[in-house]
PLY file of the C-alpha trace (Angstrom):
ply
format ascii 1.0
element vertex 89
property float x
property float y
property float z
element edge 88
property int vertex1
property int vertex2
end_header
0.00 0.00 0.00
1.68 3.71 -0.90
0.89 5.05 2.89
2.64 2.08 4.31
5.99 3.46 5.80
9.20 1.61 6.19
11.76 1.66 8.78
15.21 0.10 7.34
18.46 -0.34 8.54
21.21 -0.24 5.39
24.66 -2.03 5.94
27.28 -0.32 4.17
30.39 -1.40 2.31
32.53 0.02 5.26
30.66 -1.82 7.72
28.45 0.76 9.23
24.80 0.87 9.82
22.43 3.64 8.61
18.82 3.78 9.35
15.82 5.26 7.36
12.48 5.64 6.37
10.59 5.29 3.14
7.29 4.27 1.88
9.27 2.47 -0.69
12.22 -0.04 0.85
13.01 -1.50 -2.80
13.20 1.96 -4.61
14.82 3.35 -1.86
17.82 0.52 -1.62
18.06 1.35 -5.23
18.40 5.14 -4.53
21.38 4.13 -1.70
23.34 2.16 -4.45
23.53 4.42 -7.09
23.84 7.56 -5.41
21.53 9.26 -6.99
18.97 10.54 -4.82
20.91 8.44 -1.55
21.89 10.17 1.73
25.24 11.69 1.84
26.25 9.03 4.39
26.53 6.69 1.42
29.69 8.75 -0.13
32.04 7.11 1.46
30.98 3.79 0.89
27.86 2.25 -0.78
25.20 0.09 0.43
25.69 -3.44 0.92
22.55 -4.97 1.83
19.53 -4.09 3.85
19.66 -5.61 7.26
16.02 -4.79 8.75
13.21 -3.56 8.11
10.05 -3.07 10.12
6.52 -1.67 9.15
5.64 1.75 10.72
2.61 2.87 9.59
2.38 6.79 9.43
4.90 8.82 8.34
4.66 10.43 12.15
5.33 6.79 13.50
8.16 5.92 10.77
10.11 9.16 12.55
9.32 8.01 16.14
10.84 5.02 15.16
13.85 5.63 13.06
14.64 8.49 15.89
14.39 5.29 18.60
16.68 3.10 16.47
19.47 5.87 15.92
19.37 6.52 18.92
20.59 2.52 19.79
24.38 2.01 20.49
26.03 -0.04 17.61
25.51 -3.65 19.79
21.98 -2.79 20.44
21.50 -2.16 16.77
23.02 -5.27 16.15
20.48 -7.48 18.61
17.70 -5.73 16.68
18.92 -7.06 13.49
19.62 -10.41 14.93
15.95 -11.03 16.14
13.59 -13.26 14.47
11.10 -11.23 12.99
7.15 -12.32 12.58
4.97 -12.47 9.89
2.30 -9.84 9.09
-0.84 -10.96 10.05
0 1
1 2
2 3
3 4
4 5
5 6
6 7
7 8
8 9
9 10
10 11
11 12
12 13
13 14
14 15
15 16
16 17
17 18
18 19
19 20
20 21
21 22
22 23
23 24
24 25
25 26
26 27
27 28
28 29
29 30
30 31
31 32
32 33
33 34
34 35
35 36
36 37
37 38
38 39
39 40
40 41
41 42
42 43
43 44
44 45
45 46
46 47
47 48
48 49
49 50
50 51
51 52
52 53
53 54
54 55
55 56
56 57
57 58
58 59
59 60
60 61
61 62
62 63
63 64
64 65
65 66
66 67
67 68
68 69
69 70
70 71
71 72
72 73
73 74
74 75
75 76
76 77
77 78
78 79
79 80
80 81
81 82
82 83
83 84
84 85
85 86
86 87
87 88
């Protein structure tokens, strides 16, 4: 669904982690590797993979959440990542 938001957490070629929203995770990812419309953070090395992603909702929830997750120390980040995740119902 368009209104859907996405929050994603990018692993980059250096190793680092870098967390966003989007209503689109697939475009998005896309954006991130060819550094066209990507974040800056990208730069200085591209994007591996994507390593998570949860459904947010709004927009207003999608920035709630993204704030929480940056917000993580590195390890912390790195248990999120590692849970299982469930299915949507």
């Amino acid at each position: 669904m368009r209104g859907d938001w996405v929050v994603y957490i990018v692993e980059t070629e250096r190793g680092t982690l870098y967390t966003g929203i989007t209503t689109s995770l697939e475009r998005r990812f896309a954006e991130h590797r060819a550094g066209t419309r990507g974040a800056r953070y990208f730069r200085l090395g591209g994007a591996r993979r994507i390593v998570y992603s949860e459904p947010a909702g709004d927009r207003g929830a999608a920035l709630r959440r993204e704030a929480e997750i940056k917000r993580l120390r590195r390890a912390a980040k790195l248990t999120l990542i590692a849970m299982p995740r469930r299915a949507a119902p």
